[in-house]
C-alpha positions as CSV (number, residue, x, y, z in Angstrom):
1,X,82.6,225.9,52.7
2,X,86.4,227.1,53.4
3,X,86.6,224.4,56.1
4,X,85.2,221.7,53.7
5,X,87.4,222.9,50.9
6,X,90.8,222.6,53.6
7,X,89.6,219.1,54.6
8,X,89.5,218.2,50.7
9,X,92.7,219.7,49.6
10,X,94.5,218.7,52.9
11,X,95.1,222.1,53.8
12,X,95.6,224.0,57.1
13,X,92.0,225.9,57.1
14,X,93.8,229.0,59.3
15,X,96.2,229.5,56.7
16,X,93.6,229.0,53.8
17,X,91.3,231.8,55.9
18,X,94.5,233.6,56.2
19,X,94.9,233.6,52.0
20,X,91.6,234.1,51.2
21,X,90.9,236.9,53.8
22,X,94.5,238.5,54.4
23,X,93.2,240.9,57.0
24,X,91.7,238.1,59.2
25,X,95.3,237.6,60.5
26,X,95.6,241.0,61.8
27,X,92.0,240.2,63.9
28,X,93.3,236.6,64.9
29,X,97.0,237.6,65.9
30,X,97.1,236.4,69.7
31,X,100.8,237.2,70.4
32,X,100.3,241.2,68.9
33,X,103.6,240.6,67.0
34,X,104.8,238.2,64.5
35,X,108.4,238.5,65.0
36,X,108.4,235.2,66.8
37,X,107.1,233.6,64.4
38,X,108.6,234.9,61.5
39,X,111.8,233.6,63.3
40,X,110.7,230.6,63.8
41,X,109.4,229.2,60.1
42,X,112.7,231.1,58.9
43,X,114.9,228.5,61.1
44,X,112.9,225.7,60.7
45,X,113.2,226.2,57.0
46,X,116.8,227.3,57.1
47,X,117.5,224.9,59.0
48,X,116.2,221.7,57.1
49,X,118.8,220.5,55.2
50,X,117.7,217.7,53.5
51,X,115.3,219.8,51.7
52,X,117.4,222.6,51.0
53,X,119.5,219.7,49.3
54,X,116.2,218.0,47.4
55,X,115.5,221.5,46.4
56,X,119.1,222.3,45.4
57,X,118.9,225.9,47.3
58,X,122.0,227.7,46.5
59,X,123.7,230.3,49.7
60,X,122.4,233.2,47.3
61,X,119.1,232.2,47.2
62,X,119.1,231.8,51.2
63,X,120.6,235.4,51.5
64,X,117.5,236.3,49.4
65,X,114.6,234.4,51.5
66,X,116.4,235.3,54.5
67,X,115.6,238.8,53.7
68,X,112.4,237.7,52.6
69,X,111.7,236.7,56.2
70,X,112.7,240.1,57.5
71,X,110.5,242.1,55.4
72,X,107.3,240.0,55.6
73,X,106.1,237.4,57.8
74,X,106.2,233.9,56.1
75,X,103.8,231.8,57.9
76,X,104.9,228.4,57.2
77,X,108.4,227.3,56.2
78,X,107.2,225.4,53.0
79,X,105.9,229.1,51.8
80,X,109.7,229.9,51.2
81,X,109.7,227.5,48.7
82,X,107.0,228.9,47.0
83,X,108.7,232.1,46.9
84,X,112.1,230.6,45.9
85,X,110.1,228.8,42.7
86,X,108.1,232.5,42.0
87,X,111.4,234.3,41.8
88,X,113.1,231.3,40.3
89,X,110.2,230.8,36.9
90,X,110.8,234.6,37.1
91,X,114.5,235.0,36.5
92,X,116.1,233.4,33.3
93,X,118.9,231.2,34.8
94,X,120.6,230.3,31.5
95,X,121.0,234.0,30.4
């Protein structure tokens, strides 16, 4: 069923096991570290700047998903925009 439901939402079905089952990554982790990894969808996402621009991500909020990236693996670089939106709706920008 997970496999049909990633096919249907176009979804990458590792990373839906990974959300559904968040321990499965531990079990599935070839490497034995993520640190690669983390560096990596930090820099490609860092490092995009034409969405950084469509997103209008300010050098703060970089500082902020760059720590982000230290303390927790992101496992795909469109996740940090995800985060940037949670802690965006979160904050009230025009106080």
């Amino acid at each position: 069923m997970l496999r049909r439901l990633a096919d249907a939402l176009g979804l990458n079905r590792r990373e839906l096991l990974f959300l559904s089952h968040p321990d499965a990554k531990y079990l599935m982790d070839e490497d034995g570290g993520s640190s690669r990894k983390r560096e990596d969808s930090w820099q490609q996402f860092a490092s995009n700047r034409a969405a950084l621009r469509r997103h209008n991500v300010t050098r703060a909020e970089l500082k902020v998903l760059k720590q982000v990236a230290l303390l927790e693996h992101v496992a795909h670089p469109r996740h940090f925009l995800f985060i940037l939106n949670s802690i965006r709706q979160a904050g009230d920008r025009e106080a």
